[in-house]
Structures are given as structure tokens and as C-alpha cells.
ZAMARGU-4260 file (C-alpha; in steps of 0.2 Angstrom, whole numbers, plus 5000, padded with zeros to 4 digits):
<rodrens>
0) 5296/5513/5142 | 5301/5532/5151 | 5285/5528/5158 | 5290/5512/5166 | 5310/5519/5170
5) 5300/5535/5180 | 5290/5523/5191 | 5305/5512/5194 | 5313/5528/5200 | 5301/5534/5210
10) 5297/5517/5219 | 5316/5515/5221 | 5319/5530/5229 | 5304/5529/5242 | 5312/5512/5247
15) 5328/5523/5251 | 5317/5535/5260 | 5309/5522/5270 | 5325/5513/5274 | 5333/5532/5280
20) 5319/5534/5290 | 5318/5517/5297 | 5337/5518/5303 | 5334/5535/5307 | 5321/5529/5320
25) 5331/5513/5327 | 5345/5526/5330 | 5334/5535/5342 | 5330/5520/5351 | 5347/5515/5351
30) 5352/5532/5360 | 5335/5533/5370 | 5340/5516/5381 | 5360/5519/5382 | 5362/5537/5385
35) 5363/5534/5405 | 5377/5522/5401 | 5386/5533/5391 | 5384/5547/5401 | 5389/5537/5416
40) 5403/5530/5408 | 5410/5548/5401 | 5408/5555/5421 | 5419/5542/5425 | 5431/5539/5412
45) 5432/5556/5404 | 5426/5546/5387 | 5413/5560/5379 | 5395/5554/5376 | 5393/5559/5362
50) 5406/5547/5354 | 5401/5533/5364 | 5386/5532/5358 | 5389/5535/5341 | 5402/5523/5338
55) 5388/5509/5349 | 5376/5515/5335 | 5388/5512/5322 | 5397/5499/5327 | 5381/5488/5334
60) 5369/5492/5319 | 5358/5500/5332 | 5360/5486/5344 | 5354/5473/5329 | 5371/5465/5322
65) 5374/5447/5328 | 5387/5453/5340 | 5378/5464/5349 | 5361/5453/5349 | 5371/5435/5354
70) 5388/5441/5363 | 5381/5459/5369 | 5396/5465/5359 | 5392/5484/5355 | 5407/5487/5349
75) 5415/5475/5343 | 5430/5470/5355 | 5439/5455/5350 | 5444/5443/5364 | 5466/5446/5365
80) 5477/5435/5376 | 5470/5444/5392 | 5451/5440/5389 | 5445/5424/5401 | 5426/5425/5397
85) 5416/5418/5383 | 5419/5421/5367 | 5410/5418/5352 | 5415/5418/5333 | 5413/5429/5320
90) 5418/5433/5301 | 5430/5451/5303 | 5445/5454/5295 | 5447/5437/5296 | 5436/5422/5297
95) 5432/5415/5313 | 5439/5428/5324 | 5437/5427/5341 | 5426/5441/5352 | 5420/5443/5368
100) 5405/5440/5376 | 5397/5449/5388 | 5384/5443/5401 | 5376/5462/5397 | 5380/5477/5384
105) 5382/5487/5399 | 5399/5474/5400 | 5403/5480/5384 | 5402/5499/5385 | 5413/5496/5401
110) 5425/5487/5395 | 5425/5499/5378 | 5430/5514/5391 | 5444/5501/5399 | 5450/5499/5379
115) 5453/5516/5378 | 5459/5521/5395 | 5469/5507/5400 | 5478/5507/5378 | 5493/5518/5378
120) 5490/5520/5359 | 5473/5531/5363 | 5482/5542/5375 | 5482/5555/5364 | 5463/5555/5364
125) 5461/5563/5380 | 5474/5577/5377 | 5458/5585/5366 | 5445/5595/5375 | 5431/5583/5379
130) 5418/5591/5370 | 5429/5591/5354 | 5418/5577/5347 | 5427/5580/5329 | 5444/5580/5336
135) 5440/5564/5345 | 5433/5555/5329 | 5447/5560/5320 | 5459/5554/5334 | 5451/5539/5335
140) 5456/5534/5316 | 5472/5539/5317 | 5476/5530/5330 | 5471/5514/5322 | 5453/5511/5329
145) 5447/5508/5313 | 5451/5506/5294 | 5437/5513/5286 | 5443/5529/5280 | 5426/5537/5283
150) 5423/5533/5299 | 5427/5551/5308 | 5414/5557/5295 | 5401/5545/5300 | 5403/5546/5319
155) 5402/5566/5316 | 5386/5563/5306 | 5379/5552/5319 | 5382/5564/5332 | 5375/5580/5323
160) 5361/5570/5318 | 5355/5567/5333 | 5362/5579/5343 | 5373/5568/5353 | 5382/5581/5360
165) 5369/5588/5370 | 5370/5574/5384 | 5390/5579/5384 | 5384/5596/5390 | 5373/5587/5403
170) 5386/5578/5409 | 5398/5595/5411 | 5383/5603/5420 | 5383/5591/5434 | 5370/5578/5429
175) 5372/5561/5439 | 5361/5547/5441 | 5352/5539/5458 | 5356/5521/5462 | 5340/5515/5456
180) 5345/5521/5439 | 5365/5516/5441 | 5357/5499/5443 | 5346/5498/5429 | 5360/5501/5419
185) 5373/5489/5427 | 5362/5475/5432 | 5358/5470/5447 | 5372/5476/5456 | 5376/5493/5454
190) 5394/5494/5447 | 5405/5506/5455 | 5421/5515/5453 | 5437/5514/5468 | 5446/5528/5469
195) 5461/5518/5465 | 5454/5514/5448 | 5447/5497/5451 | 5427/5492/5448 | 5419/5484/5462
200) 5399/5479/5468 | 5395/5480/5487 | 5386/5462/5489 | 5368/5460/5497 | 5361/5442/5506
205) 5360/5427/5497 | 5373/5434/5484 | 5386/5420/5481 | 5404/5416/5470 | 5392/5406/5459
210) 5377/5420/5458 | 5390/5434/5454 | 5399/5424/5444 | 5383/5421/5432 | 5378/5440/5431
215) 5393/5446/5430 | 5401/5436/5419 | 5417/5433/5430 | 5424/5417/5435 | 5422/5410/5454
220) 5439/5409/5455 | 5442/5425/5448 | 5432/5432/5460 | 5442/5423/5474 | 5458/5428/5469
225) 5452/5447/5461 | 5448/5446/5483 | 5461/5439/5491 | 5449/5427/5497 | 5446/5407/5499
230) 5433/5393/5492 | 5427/5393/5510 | 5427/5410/5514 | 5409/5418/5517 | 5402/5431/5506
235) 5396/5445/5518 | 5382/5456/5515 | 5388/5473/5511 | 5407/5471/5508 | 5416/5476/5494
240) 5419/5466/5479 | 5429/5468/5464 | 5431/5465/5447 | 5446/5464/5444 | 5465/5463/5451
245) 5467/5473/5467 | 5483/5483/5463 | 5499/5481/5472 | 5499/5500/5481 | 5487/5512/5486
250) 5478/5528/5478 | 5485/5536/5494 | 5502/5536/5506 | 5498/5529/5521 | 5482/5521/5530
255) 5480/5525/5548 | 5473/5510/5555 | 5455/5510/5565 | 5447/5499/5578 | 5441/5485/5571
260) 5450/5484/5557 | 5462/5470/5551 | 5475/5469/5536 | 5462/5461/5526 | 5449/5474/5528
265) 5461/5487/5526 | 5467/5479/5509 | 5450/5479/5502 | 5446/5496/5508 | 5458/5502/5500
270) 5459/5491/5483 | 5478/5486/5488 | 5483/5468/5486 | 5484/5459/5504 | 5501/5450/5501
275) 5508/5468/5495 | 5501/5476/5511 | 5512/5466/5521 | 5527/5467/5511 | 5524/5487/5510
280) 5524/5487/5530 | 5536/5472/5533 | 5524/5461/5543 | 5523/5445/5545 | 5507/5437/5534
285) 5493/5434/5547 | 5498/5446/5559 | 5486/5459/5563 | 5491/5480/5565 | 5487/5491/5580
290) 5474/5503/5581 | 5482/5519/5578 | 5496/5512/5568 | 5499/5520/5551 | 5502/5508/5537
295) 5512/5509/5521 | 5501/5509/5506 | 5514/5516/5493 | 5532/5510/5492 | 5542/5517/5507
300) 5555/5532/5503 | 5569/5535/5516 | 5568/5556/5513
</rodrens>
């Protein structure tokens, strides 16, 4: 009987071993094919690496959950009254709640960034120093991210682990990616970043609403109206493109206009909404500036 009970023990803990080492081995690959989009993501949105990718691991059971395999959900983002993509259904907290879906998981690591940016209950988050991986987990728990009262222990694990906090470093010491690689990790259309905060493509030939709409997961007539433009208006080789709603002034005070340029092309240059343009510079929708004339971009303020 001991005999037996010893080599039930023994078989027992070599299935734990096995199953450590198996995880431990998927968690590599896991980091091995998203550190780029962490990285990137952590340049632009000041998110570290490091906890990117450790909550992904967690989160996406190393990319293998049924979220993560059927709706590119990494992270598990549920859809709220502002998501107009796909969705799929999925047993949470609830039964049958509803999560997005993403047409790639670099969709859902950029829209995990815009979660935490964009939510005034992270705020705090980015009032730590960014290489303060602990701080961050724990920040991350105590402001609601999740209810597992373990989960800044895990993510810290995760990242010591596997030395996650080693491509935080790179990203402090300059490292950036070449288009190529910008493009393996977006799709492809390399996803870029306005300097008034809005994500945009510059389109190539043959793209169109429908084509952009598939890979990016974005309706046409989103797209249309994210671009102030028309069912019948071209798509030209080149332009920019966003991805979302154009805001309603400018990162900057005033535009000086150039030759060439219209109030559209102004508009998209620099990622203001067309009919606030106007409005900001008291034209006349249609009507077209001078070269030379400085344009409004922010609201005007008699000094």
C-alpha cells in the first residue's frame, strides 16, 4: 500500500512538473511573437511592456483561451455601449456577456492602451514611474481592473519570470521598429499615431471602404464619416485615413495655409473635424482659404 501511495506521488508531481514546464514554454511563445506590439504600444502610449504583456499572458492563457483564439480578444474587453464591431458571447461574470472582437490581436492590444488611456479611473496609473512594474500591478487592482485578489502577485511573477522588464529598458533606450516590422505587427497597413492623438493608415492603390473596412475591422461608413468624406468620394493613394472620430480642434493654434491646399486637406492634415474648421475660422462651408492665410485650429481668444 506505501508502495503504491509513493508511486502515485511521484507520478503526480511529474504531471505537475510537466504541466509547469509546458506553460512555462507557451509563455515564451507568447512573449516571443508580441513583444514588438508591446513595445510599440508602451512608446506610444507610455503603457510599460512589461505589464502588457504579462497581463496578454495571463489574461489570453498564452494566446489559447477561446476569446483570444475566436474573437482576438487578449484581454478580455467587453463590448460597452460605444463598441460598433463584432461581438461574440462569452460566460464571465455573468453568462452571455458580450466582448469584442477584433479582426487581429494587434486590435486588441491597441484598444487595451485606449482602455487605459482614454478611462479616467486609470489615471493614476501613469502617475507611477513607468518602470515601476509592481506599482503598476498593484495600481491596476485597486483601481478595479480585476477581482482577483491575487492578480498584482501573478502579473509580478509573470514579469520576473520571464524577465519582462528587460524590453521596458529597450524601449527607454531608444529602441524603435522599421516599417516592415510596424507592419507585421499591425496588418497590412501600418497603424500610425497623429500628433493629435488619433490612429490613422496612409492608404496604397486598390485599397477601398470595403477592403479597409475587412482588415480593419471598421464599418464603411464609419470610415466615411471618421473622414469627412462621401460614398462617392475616391480613396487616393497615400492619404491619410483614420480610425476613428477626427476631434473638434487642433493639437496646435493656428494652421498657416499652403499652396495647394484646401479646408479639406487641411482638416485631415491636422486630424480637426471639417465642419469645426469652418466654424473655428467663421467661413462659409465650401469656401476655400488663401494661400498664406492663417487658420484657427483651437477656439479663438480675444487677448
Amino acid at each position: 500500500m506505501y508502495y503504491r501511495k509513493f508511486l502515485l506521488s511521484i507520478f503526480l508531481f511529474s504531471l505537475v512538473v510537466l504541466n509547469s514546464n509546458a506553460q512555462t514554454e507557451a509563455s515564451k511563445a507568447y512573449v516571443k511573437r508580441y513583444n514588438k506590439v508591446a513595445m510599440d504600444e508602451m512608446r506610444i502610449y507610455k503603457i510599460p511592456a512589461s505589464i502588457t504583456l504579462a497581463q496578454g499572458i495571463l489574461e489570453s492563457g498564452n494566446g489559447n483561451s477561446r476569446l483570444s483564439k475566436e474573437a482576438n480578444n487578449h484581454f478580455g474587453i467587453k463590448c460597452g455601449s460605444s463598441w460598433t464591431g463584432k461581438s461574440v458571447k462569452h460566460h464571465d461574470d455573468k453568462r452571455n456577456e458580450c466582448f469584442r472582437v477584433y479582426t487581429s490581436p494587434w486590435g486588441s492590444y491597441r484598444d487595451h492602451s485606449k482602455f487605459l488611456t482614454n478611462n479616467k479611473r486609470y489615471s493614476g496609473l501613469f502617475d507611477y514611474k513607468i518602470t515601476d512594474y509592481k506599482s503598476w500591478a498593484n495600481g491596476l487592482k485597486k483601481a478595479g481592473y480585476a477581482t482577483d485578489k491575487k492578480y498584482p502577485k501573478r502579473l509580478i511573477k509573470i514579469i520576473e519570470e520571464h524577465q519582462l522588464y528587460s524590453y521596458d529598458k529597450m524601449v527607454l533606450n531608444g529602441k524603435e521598429f522599421t516599417p516592415d516590422e510596424i507592419i507585421a505587427i499591425a496588418g497590412p497597413h501600418a497603424v500610425k499615431r497623429h500628433g493629435n492623438r488619433l490612429d490613422f493608415i496612409e492608404t496604397r492603390d486598390g485599397d477601398t471602404y470595403e477592403s479597409l473596412s475587412l482588415e480593419l475591422g471598421i464599418k464603411q461608413e464609419k470610415i466615411i464619416e471618421y473622414n469627412d468624406k462621401n460614398w462617392d468620394s475616391k480613396i487616393i493613394n497615400g492619404e491619410i485615413i483614420y480610425l476613428e472620430r477626427k476631434r473638434s480642434h487642433g493639437k496646435n493654434k493656428y494652421y498657416s495655409v499652403k499652396k495647394g491646399d484646401t479646408m479639406y486637406i487641411i482638416s485631415q492634415k491636422e486630424g480637426i473635424r471639417l465642419d469645426y474648421l469652418y466654424k473655428r475660422n467663421k467661413m462659409h462651408y465650401g469656401s476655400q482659404p488663401k494661400t498664406g492665410a492663417k487658420l484657427y485650429l483651437r477656439k479663438y481668444k480675444k487677448s
